[in-house]
Structure formats: structure tokens, C-alpha cells
N, C-alpha and C positions, 0 to 999 in steps of 0.2 A: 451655569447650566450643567444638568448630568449627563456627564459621557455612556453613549453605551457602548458595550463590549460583547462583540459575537467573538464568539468562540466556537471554533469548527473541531470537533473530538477527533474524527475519522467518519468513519472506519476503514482500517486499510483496506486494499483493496477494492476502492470504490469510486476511484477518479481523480483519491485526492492529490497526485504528484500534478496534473493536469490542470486540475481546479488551481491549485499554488502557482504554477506557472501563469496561468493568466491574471490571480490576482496582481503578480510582479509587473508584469506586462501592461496590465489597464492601472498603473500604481496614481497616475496623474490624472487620469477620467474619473475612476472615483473620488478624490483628493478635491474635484470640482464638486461633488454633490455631498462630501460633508464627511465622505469615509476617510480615515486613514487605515493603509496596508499592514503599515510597519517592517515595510521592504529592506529598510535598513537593516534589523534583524533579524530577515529572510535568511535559510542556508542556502546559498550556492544556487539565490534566487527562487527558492522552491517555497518550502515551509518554514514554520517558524520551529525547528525541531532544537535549538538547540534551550527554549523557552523550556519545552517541555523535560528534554533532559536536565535541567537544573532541578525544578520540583521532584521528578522522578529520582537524582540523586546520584544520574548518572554522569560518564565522562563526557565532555563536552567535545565537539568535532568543530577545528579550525576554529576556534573563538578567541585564545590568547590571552584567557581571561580565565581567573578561576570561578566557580559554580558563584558564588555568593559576590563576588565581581562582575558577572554577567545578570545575576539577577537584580540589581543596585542599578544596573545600568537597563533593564526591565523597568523596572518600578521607573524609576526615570525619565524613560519614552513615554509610557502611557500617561503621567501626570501633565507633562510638558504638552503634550499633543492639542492641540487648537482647535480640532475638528470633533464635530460631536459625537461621532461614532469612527470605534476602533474594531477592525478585524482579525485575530490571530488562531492560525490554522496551522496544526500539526496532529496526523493518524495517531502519533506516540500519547497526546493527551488520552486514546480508550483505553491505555495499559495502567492509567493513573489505579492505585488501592487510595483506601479513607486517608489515608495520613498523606499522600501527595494533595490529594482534593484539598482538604483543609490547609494547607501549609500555601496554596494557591490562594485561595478563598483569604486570608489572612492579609493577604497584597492589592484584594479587589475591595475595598473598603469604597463608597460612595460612588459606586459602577454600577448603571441598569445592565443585567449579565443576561444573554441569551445563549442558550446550548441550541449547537446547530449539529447532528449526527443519520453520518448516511449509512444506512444497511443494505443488505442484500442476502437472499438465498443460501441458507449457512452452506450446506455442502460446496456449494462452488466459492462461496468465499473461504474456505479454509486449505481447497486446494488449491486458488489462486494466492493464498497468503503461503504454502507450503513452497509454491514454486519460486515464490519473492525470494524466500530462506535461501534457496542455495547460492545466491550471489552472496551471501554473510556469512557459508561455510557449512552450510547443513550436510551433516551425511548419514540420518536418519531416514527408516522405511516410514512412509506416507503414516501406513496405521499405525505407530508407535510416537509418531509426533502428534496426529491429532488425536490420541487417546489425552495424551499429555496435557496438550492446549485445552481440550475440551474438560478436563476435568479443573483446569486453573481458571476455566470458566470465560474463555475465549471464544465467542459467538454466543454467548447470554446477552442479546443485546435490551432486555429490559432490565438487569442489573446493573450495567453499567450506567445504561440511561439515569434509572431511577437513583446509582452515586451520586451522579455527577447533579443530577437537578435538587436533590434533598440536598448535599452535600454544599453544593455554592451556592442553594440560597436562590439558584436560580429566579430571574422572573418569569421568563419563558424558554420551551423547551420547541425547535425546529427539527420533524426528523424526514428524513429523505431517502424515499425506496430508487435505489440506483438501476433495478432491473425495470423496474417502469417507466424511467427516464428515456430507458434504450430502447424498450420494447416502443415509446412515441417517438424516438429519434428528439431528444428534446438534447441539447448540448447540456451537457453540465453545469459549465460557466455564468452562460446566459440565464439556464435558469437559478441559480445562485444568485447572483446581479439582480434580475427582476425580482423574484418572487422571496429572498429572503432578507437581499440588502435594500430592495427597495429603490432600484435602480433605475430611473423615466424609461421604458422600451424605445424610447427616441435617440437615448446614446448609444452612437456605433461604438463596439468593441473590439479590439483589435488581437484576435483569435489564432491561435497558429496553424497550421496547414494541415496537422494532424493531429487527430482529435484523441487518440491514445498516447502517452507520454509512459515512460516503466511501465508498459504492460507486459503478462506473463510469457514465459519462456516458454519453447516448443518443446517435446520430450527428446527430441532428438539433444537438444543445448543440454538437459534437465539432467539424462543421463551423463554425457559428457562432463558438466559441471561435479555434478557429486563423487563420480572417479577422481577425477582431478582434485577434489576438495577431502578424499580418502588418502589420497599419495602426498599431498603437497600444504595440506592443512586449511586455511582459512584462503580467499582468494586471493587478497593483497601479497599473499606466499607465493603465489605463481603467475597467474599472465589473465584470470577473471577481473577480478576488483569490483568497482562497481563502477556506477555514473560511463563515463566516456570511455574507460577501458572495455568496460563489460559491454558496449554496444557495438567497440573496435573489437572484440570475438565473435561476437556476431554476424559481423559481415565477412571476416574469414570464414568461419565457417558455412555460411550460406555459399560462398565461394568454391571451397571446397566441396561442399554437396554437389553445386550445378556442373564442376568439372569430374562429378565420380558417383553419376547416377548408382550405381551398386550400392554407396555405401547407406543409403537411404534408413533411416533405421526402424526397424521393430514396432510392435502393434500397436493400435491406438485400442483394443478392448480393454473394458475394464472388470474388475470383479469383485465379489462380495468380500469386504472386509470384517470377516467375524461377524457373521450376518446379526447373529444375539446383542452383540455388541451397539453394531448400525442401527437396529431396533429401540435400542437402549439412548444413543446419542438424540436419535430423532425426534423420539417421543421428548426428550430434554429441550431440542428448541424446539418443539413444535407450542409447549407447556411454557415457554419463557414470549415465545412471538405474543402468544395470546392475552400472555400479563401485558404487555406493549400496548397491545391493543387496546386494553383494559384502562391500563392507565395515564398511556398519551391518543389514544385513540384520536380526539382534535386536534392535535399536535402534529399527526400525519401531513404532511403535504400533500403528496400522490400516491393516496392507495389506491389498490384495483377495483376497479368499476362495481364489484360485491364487497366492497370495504373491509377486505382483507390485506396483508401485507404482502403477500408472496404465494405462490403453492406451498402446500406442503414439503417440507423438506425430503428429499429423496433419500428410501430404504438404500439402497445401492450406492457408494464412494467411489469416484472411481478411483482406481489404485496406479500412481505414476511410477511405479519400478516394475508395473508389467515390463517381462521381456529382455530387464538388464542382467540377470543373471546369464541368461543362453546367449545373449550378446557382449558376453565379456572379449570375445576374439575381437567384437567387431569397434567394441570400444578402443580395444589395444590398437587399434591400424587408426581409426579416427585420432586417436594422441599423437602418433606419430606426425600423421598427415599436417595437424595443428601446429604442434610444435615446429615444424618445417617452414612453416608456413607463417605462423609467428617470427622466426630468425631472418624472413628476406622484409626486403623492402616493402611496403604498399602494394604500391604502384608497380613496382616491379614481378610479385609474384606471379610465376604461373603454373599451375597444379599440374601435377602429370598426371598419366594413367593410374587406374586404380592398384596398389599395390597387391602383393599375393597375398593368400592366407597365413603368413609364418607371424609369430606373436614379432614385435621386436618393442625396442626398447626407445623411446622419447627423448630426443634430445632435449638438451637442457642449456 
């Protein structure tokens, strides 16, 4: 029998740490209707990222194996696998160039291959992928990172598409608008399970309580984060990280905030980012959406009710360092406050009153 192989690309920013989770989670429901997960090779039960980073050629995370060890033990699982159809989902496969595609393609010899990729609305996904970065250490202005991305060709979502479907050979290509999902309140998972794996609507699924998992950071964190990722380098250097640390600063500092209303931070406007520019970026996906259209047009799952994929991209970006500059004071007392805060116990802390306006210095 020919196994098939869906492959989920990404795209970031579109559900997929959430989607990954509950593939882990329903690992043994669908295991009954013929899918295999491949949970075992899950990272840290999410995605299969450390798949991707082999092809990619990058360093592998907690695997204990090296690149070409982990991929032998790749190739391995899928062969071995019982079930007729295989799922493997990591955002990192839409970073794939030709030569990762092919060097994958080379490993899927006698596999019915389905490309499964979710988009969304470039502007808001480059600012929702700009805010992911600062837990990895970014300490770039919004407009000089996606100047950068956008010219490596990050949010071209009919190039990547059309790699990866020319490139493997693809049989078929599944693509999924993530703002129209939300705009029907349709669960992500659910519709995945149904509508791409093919799932009976009669199995109950076993879904988590909250239906965002890594979603994006507030500007108040966004600021905080990139000073501290300016002083102290990469997050694993100070007290961010990611996964479980980075959501233990989050509740301090929610905590912090609710005991020191003042410290509230800075503006939520936004503003033109090199308006010529924005014009220029726009018009680029607006000209890549419509090749999309053009050439997976049936491949759409839910496009909008005029069989378009999105609005139009919006002239206007908004710009997340509004405000950081004139709030440099306010950042210096929010470190302090942190770091304080960080050194007691849990369960112990209790915030005092809001401190003065004098700079000082972060304990360490």
C-alpha cells in the first residue's frame, strides 16, 4: 500500500505551535483512523522541528544525535510506520530554499506527498512573526527587519508554495486562509482533522482549554524584551528564554503591572513606515497573493465568499517601537522592578509601591 505523507509547511504565525499540540494530544485517535503523528519525533511535543532543521542544515535542539543520525532515524520511522498516512508539521519547512526541498524530496521516494500551508494577511503576519523574534533575541527596528525579510522573500506566499509543490513533486497542494478561519470562529485543529486529514466529524477530540498556545507578545513585554535583549544579548543570557521561562516573565510581569498601575506603558498608535517603501512592499504581495490565486486558486480551502484570499494588504505597518525611545526612563524602572522580582520567590513576591523617577541600575 502507498503511504501518504502530509506535510504541514507553516506558516508561522498561523496557529501552527497550537495545531502541533493537539496533533500530540489526539496522537492515539487519529492512530485509530489510519494517521500516524510521529509524536515520537515531536519537539517538546509541539512540532516536528528538529526534521526540518536537519534538511535545513541546521543545529538540532535536544536530539543527542547528530544531523545525518537524526535523519537515518527519519527515514526509519516513516518506512517502518503501519499506518497509511503520515503527518509531519513544522512552520521551519517555509524557510526551506531549492536545495533543502530537494535533499527532502530525495528521502520521500514511493510517498503520495500532500503540501498542506496556512496564510494570512502579510502585514499582520510579519508583525506577529516580528514579535515571535524577540524571544530569540532580536534587537532590530520593526522597519529594518521587515525590509530585510521581505526582500529574502518572507511573505511571498505563492513562491514558496509553488517550491515546495514543483519541487517535491507534490500530488496535491492544501492551502488555508487562517483569517477566515477566525473570522467563522472555526478551531484550527478541528478543521485540520476534518477537512484535510479527513477525520469522521463523529471523533471527539481532545482540545485544550485555550485555543491560543505562543501567541504574540504585548508591546508593553515587546519593549521590555528587546532592552534586555540590547544589555544582556540573546534571552537564554538573562531570565526571557523561551518555552516555560518566557511565559514565567510574563506572569511577573503582569503582576508587576497590576501592583503599579503608573507603570502602564506607551502608545498603541502606529505609523507610516517609509510610506514609498510600504507602497512598494504592498503592491509585492498583493502581485504574489494573486499568482496564488492564479495558480492554486482550487487548492484554496476557505477563501472569502468573493473568492479572494484576504483584503488587500494594508498601505500602513504598524510600527512596534512606537514610544520606546521617550520611554527609555520608564523601561529603566520596569528592569529594576523585574529583576526584583525575578530574585524572590513565586509565591512569595509582593510588588511594592511604584518606585520614583530616578534611573537605577537592575539587579543581577
Amino acid at each position: 500500500m502507498k503511504k501518504t505523507l502530509y506535510l504541514h509547511i507553516g506558516a508561522h504565525r498561523t496557529g501552527t505551535t497550537y495545531l502541533q499540540t493537539c496533533l500530540h494530544r489526539n496522537r492515539d485517535a487519529l492512530a485509530g483512523h489510519g494517521i500516524d503523528t510521529v509524536s515520537d519525533l515531536s519537539l517538546w511535543g509541539q512540532g516536528h522541528h528538529n526534521v526540518a532543521f536537519s534538511y535545513l542544515q541546521w543545529a538540532l535542539r535536544d536530539a543527542g544525535l547528530t544531523r545525518e543520525q537524526y535523519l537515518e532515524r527519519f527515514r526509519t520511522r516513516l518506512k517502518e510506520s503501519a499506518l497509511g498516512s503520515i503527518i509531519i508539521s513544522s512552520e521551519f519547512f517555509e524557510l526551506f530554499d531549492d536545495a533543502a526541498v530537494e535533499r527532502l524530496r530525495a528521502d520521500l521516494g514511493g510517498f503520495g506527498k500532500v503540501v498542506v500551508y496556512g496564510v494570512r494577511n502579510q502585514p499582520q503576519y510579519l508583525e506577529s512573526y516580528y514579535r515571535e523574534s524577540f524571544k530569540q533575541g532580536l534587537t532590530e527596528s520593526f522597519e529594518s527587519w521587515m525590509k530585510e525579510r521581505v526582500a529574502a522573500g518572507l511573505g511571498d506566499f505563492h513562491a514558496i508554495a509553488h517550491r515546495w509543490v514543483a519541487g517535491l513533486g507534490a500530488d496535491a497542494v492544501r492551502i488555508v486562509v487562517y483569517e477566515n478561519l477566525l473570522r467563522e470562529n472555526l478551531n484550527i485543529f478541528e478543521y485540520f482533522a476534518h477537512r484535510i486529514l479527513l477525520v469522521p466529524e463523529r471523533q471527539a477530540l481532545d482540545l485544550p482549554a485555550e485555543r491560543i498556545i505562543n501567541g504574540s507578545a504585548d508591546r508593553r513585554l515587546l519593549w521590555l524584551l528587546r532592552e534586555m535583549n540590547r544589555r544582556h544579548g540573546r534571552p537564554e543570557n538573562h531570565v526571557a528564554g523561551i518555552g516555560a521561562q518566557y511565559l514565567r516573565l510574563r506572569r511577573r510581569l503582569e503582576r508587576i503591572y497590576d501592583a503599579s498601575p503608573s507603570l502602564a506603558a506607551g502608545s498603541e498608535s502606529a505609523r507610516i513606515i517609509d510610506a514609498a517603501a510600504a507602497r512598494s512592499i504592498a503592491a509585492q504581495f498583493e502581485a504574489s497573493n494573486a499568482r496564488l490565486l492564479a495558480e492554486f486558486g482550487s487548492a484554496i480551502c476557505n477563501p472569502t465568499s468573493d473568492g479572494t484570499l484576504f483584503p488587500a494588504p494594508a498601505l500602513v505597518l504598524a510600527d512596534t517601537d512606537a514610544g520606546i525611545e521617550s520611554g527609555r526612563l520608564e523601561t529603566s524602572v520596569l528592569l529594576d522592578l523585574l529583576f526584583r522580582a525575578l530574585a524572590e520567590d513565586e509565591e512569595g513576591f509582593e510588588p511594592g509601591a511604584a518606585p520614583d523617577d530616578s534611573p537605577r541600575q537592575p539587579r543581577r
